[in-house]
C-alpha positions in Angstrom: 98.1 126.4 106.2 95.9 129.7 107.4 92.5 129.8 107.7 92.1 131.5 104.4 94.3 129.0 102.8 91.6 125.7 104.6 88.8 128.0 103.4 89.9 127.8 100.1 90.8 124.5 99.9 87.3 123.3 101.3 85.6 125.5 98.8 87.9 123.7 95.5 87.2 120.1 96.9 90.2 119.5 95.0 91.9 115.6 95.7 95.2 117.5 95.8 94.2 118.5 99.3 92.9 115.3 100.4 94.5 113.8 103.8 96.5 117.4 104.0 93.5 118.5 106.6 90.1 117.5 107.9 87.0 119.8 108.5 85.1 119.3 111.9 81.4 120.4 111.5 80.3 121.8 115.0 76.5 121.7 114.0 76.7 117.7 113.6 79.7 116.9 115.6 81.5 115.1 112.6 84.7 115.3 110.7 85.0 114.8 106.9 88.0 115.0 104.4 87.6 118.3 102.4 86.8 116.5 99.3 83.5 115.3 101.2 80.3 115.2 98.8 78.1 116.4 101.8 76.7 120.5 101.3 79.3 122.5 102.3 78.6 124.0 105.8 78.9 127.6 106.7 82.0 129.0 107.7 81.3 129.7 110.9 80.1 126.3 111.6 83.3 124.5 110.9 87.1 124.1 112.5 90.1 122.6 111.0 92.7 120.2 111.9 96.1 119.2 110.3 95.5 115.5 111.6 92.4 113.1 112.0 92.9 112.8 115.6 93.6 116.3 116.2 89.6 116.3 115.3 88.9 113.1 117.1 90.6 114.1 120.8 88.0 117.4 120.3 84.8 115.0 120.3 84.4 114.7 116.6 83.1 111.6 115.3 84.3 110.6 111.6 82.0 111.4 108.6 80.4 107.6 107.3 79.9 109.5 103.9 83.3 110.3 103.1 85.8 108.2 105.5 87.9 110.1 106.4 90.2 106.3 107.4 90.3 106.0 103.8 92.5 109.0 103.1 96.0 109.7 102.0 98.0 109.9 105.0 100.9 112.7 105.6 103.3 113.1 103.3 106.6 110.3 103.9 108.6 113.8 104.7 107.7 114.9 108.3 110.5 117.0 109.1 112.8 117.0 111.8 111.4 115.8 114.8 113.5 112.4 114.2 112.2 110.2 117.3 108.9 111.6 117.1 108.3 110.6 113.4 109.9 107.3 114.5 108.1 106.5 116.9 104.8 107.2 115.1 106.0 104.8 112.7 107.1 102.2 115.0 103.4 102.3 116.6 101.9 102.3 113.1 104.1 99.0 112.3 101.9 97.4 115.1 105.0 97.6 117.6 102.5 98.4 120.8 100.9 94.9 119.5 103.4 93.0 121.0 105.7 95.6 123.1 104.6 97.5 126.6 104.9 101.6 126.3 108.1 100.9 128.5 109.9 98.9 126.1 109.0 100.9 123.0 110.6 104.0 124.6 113.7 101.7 125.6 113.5 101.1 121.7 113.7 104.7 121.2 116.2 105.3 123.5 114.4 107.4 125.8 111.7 106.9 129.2 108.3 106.3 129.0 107.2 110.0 130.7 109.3 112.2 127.8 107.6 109.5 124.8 103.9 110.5 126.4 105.4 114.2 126.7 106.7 114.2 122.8 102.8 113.0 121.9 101.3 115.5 124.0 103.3 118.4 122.5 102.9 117.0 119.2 99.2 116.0 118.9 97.8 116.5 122.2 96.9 112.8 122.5 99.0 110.1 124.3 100.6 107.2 122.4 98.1 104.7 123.3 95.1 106.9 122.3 96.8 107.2 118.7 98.1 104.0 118.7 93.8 103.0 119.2 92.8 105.9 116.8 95.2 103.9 114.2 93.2 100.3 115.0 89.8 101.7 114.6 90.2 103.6 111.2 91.5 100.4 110.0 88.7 98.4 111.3 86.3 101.1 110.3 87.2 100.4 106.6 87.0 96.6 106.9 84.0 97.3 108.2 82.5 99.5 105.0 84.2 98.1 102.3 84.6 94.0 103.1 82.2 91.0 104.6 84.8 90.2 107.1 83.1 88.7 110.4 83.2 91.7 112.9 85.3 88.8 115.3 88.2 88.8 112.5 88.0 92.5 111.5 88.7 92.6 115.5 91.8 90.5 115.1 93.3 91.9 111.8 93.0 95.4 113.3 95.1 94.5 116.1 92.6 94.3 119.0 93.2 91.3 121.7 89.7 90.5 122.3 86.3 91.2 120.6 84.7 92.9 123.8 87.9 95.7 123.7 87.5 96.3 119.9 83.4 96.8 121.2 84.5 99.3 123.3 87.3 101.4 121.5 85.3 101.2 118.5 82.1 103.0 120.3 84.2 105.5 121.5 85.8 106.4 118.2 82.4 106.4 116.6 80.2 106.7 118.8 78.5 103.5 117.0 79.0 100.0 117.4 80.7 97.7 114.5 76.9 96.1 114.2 75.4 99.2 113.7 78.4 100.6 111.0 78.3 97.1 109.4 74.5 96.7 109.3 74.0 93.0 109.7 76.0 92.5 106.5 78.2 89.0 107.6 79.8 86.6 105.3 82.2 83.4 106.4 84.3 84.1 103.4 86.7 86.2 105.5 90.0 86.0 103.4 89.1 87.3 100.4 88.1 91.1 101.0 88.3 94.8 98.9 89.5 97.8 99.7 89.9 101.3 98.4 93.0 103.0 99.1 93.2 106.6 98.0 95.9 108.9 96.7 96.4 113.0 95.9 96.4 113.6 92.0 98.4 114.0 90.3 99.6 110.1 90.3 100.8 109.0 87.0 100.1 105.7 86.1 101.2 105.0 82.9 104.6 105.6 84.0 104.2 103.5 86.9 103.2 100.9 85.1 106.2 101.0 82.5 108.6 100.9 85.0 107.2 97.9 86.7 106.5 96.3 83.2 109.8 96.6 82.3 111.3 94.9 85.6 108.0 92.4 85.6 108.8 88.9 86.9 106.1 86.7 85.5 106.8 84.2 87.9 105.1 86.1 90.6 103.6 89.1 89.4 100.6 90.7 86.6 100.7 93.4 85.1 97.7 95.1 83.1 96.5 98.6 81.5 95.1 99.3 84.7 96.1 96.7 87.5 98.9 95.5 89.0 99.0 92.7 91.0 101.4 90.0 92.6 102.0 87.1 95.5 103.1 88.2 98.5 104.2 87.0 102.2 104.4 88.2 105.5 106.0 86.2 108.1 102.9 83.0 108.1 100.5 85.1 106.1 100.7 84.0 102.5 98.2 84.9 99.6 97.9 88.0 96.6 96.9 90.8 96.0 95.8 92.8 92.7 95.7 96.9 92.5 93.0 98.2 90.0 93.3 101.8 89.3 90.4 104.5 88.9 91.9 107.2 87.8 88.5 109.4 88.0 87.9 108.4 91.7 91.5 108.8 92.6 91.5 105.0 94.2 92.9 101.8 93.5 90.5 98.9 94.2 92.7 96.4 96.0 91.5 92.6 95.5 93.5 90.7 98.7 93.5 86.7 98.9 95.2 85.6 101.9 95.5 82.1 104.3 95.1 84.1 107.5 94.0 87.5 108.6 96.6 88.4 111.5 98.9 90.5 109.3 96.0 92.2 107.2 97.2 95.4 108.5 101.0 95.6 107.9 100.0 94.3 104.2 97.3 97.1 103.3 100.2 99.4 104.7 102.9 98.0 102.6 100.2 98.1 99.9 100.4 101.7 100.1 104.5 102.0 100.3 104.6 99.8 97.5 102.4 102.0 95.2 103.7 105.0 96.8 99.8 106.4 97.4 100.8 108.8 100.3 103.6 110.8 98.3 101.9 114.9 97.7 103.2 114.6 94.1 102.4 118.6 93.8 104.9 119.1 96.4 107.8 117.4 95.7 107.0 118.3 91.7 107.4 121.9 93.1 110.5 121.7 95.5 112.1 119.9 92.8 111.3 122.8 90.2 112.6 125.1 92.7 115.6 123.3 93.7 117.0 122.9 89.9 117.1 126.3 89.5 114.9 128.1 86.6 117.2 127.7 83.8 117.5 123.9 84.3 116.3 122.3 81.1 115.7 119.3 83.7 113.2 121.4 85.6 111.6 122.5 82.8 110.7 118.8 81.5 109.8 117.1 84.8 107.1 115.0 83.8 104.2 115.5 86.8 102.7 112.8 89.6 105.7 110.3 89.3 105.8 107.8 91.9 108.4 105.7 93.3 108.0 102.2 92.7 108.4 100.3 95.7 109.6 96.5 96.3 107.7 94.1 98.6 109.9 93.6 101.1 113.8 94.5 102.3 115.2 91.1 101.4 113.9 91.1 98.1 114.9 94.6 97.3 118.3 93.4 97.9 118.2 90.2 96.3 116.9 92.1 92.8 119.5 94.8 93.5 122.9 92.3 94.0 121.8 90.4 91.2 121.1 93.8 88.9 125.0 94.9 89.6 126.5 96.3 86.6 123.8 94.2 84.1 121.2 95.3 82.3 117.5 95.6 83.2 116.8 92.4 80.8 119.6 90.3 81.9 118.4 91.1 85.4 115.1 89.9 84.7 115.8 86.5 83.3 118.4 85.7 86.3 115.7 86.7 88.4 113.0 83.8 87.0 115.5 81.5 86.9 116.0 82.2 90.5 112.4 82.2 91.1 111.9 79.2 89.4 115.0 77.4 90.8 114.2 78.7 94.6 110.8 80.1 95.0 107.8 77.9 96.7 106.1 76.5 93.9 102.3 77.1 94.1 101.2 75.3 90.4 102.6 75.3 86.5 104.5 78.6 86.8 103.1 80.0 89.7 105.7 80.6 92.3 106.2 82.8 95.6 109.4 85.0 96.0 112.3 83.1 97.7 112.4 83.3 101.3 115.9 83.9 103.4 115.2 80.3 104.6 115.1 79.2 100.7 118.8 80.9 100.0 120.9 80.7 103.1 122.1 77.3 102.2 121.3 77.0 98.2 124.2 76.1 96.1 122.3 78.6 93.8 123.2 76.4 90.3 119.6 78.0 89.0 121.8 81.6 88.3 124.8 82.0 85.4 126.9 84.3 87.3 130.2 84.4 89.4 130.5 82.4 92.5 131.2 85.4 94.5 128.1 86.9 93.7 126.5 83.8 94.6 128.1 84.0 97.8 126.6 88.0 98.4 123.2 86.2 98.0 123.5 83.8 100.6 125.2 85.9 102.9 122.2 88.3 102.8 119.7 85.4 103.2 121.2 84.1 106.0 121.5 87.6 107.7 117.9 88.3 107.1 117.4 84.5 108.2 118.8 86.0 111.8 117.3 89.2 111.9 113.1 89.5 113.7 111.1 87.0 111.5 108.4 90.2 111.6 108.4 91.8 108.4 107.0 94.7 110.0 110.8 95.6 111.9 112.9 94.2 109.3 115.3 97.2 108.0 118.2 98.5 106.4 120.8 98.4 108.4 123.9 99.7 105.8 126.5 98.8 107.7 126.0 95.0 108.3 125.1 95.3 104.6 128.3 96.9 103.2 130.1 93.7 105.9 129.2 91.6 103.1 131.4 90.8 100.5 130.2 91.9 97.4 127.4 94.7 98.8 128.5 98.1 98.1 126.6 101.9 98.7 124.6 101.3 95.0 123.2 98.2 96.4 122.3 99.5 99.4 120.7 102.6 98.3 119.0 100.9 95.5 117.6 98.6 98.3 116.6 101.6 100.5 114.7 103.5 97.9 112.4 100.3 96.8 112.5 97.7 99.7 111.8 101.0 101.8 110.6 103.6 100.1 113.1 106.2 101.1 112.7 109.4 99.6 115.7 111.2 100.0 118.3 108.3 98.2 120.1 109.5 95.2 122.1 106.9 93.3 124.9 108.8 92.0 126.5 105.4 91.2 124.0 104.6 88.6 125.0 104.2 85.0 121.7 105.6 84.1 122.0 108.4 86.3 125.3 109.3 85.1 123.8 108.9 81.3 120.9 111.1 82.4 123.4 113.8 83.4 125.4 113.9 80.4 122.3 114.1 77.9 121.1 117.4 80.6 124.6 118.3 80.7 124.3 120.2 84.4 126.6 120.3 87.1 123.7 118.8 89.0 123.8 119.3 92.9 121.3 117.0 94.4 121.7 117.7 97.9 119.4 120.9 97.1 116.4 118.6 95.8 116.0 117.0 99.4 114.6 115.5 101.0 113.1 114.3 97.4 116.3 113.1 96.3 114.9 109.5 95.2 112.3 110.9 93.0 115.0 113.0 91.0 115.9 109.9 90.2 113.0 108.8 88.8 112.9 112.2 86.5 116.3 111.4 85.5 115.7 107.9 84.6 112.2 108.9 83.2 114.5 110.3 80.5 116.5 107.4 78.7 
């Protein structure tokens, strides 16, 4: 964006904008998101940054009125810069947790010296300074918006000890957790609230149709304005439940949970799942573009849809082998009967997804389908039983899953575009797809509509 263009989105304080750029105000030393309620500050008084910690490496301190930790982050498209984007995304998985600088570039495939130099020519920071900048917004809106002891925000935000969360903390804020928190303390520390923010236009009602429709009782809630279901992450067991407020742009996320060491990796697949970083205005647009301006389809894209993640990988393939060449219902009732044959049973008919562990050696008698199908379950489980027990590093890789009998590319993409989120998937395989198609009646080249490709499918299946 130009100046003009910043100085015009300041002015609207439009949502749409929100996360796209941050405002530092040289008179006060802070940075706020541009839809900040603060009085707008003269012109000549403000600079602008693409990227929080573009602002914070200048000596900005964040706004406490607007949070700017609680915005949208980029948009899942990044570009080209592959190991770049990957290696942002590694560190935001927590992977400098648990791995030395060294051994994340060895992850990359490349030294140590050219992953500091991508960073510096990227954002001017070095990979530990982002990887820190990362910790603290997430402490910083434990800190705001839950009663968590400041000695357990400390560990769900990924700090080893309380004194370096102290310190990192009063550099990123110049205050200390005491003084953001403000005495407030409560031993109730696994029950928390948190308000994750989106760009409008996000549209819910569609959202919440498509989950409806593919709702599994067993271990999910659905209502007119929440969603909500049990989740795991490697020992970390619990719920969550997403209320939306349409007006505020937010959903209020209710999280229940036995231990606090993962809280980060699950407010992040929080997000993924209810696809709240996607600029809905931009891909709306490309797509528009992209199918051409006679395209009946283009004309009746319905605005802000969202791609409807999965919780995990495993499950993603799980529901995707076991929806091959059935119907959505059909699915569904195999599905509880898995559950409900497999799943940790919590109380009545209160259940968690089946683990790997829970499959790999199941005769599977619970499901009314072919053996050989059985068989593609189990093999899964016990590849996923093999793989990193971290959530956080599990993946996709497509060609140990097309090594198993019974897993072909519909499976795998279906997989990638839930259990990931991958934006650019397009199911060509799909009988809906192919229906979708012969109601438009276009010779429909998808390639064009990337990288959005897995939200035309959601247009196109919006339509039967």
């Amino acid at each position: 964006m130009s100046t003009v263009q910043f100085k015009q989105a300041r002015a609207s304080r439009d949502a749409r904008f929100d996360g796209l750029f941050f405002v530092g105000v040289k008179t006060t030393g802070i940075y706020c998101r541009p839809i900040c309620p603060a009085p707008t500050a003269k012109e000549e008084n403000v600079e602008y940054f693409d990227q929080a910690w573009q602002a914070q490496d200048a000596g900005f301190r964040p706004c406490l009125r607007c949070r700017p930790d609680a915005s949208p982050t980029s948009p899942a498209w990044q570009g080209t810069d592959t190991s770049f984007y990957r290696a942002l995304k590694l560190i935001d998985d927590g992977a400098l947790e648990h791995q030395s600088m060294d051994q994340l570039a060895e992850r990359l495939g490349m030294g140590s010296r050219y992953l500091r130099k991508l960073f510096q020519q990227k954002l001017g920071i070095a990979p530990l300074a982002y990887y820190h900048h990362r910790q603290c917004e997430f402490a910083k809106q434990l800190l705001q918006n839950s009663q968590m002891k400041i000695a357990d925000i400390a560990l769900a935000s990924g700090f080893g000890s309380l004194r370096q969360f102290n310190q990192h903390f009063k550099n990123y804020t110049d205050l200390t957790p005491k003084e953001i928190r403000r005495g407030k303390l409560s031993s109730n520390a696994c029950k928390l609230e948190l308000p994750l923010y989106y760009r409008p236009p996000y549209n819910w009602d569609r959202l919440r149709d498509y989950l409806h429709y593919r709702l599994l009782d067993e271990v999910e809630w659905l209502g007119p304005q929440h969603y909500g279901r049990r989740i795991q992450w490697g020992q970390t067991l619990g719920q969550f439940s997403a209320h939306h407020q349409a007006d505020k742009h937010r959903f209020i996320i209710k999280l229940t949970l036995n231990r606090l060491d993962n809280l980060r990796h699950i407010v992040k697949n929080i997000r993924r799942v209810l696809d709240l970083d996607a600029n809905s205005s931009a891909i709306d647009q490309h797509l528009k573009i992209s199918l051409g301006e006679h395209s009946q389809l283009a004309s009746d894209l319905i605005p802000g849809l969202r791609l409807p993640g999965i919780w995990s990988c495993f499950e993603a393939g799980i529901r995707a082998i076991i929806g091959q060449q059935i119907s959505v219902v059909a699915a569904r009732t195999q599905l509880r009967n898995l559950i409900k044959g497999s799943g940790k049973k919590i109380t009545g008919e209160q259940f968690y997804f089946p683990a790997p562990v829970d499959l790999k050696t199941n005769s599977l008698d619970c499901l009314k389908m072919p053996g050989a199908r059985k068989e593609s379950l189990r093999q899964l489980a016990i590849y996923y039983h093999q793989q990193t027990p971290d959530p956080a590093q599990q993946d996709i890789q497509e060609a140990q899953w097309l090594a198993i009998k019974g897993i072909g590319p519909w499976t795998v993409n279906y997989a990638k575009m839930r259990g990931l989120s991958d934006p650019n998937i397009f199911i060509s395989g799909d009988l809906g797809i192919k229906k979708a198609i012969e109601i438009y009646g276009e010779n429909l080249d998808p390639i064009k509509c990337s990288p959005w490709q897995s939200y035309l499918n959601m247009q196109m299946w919006s339509k039967l």
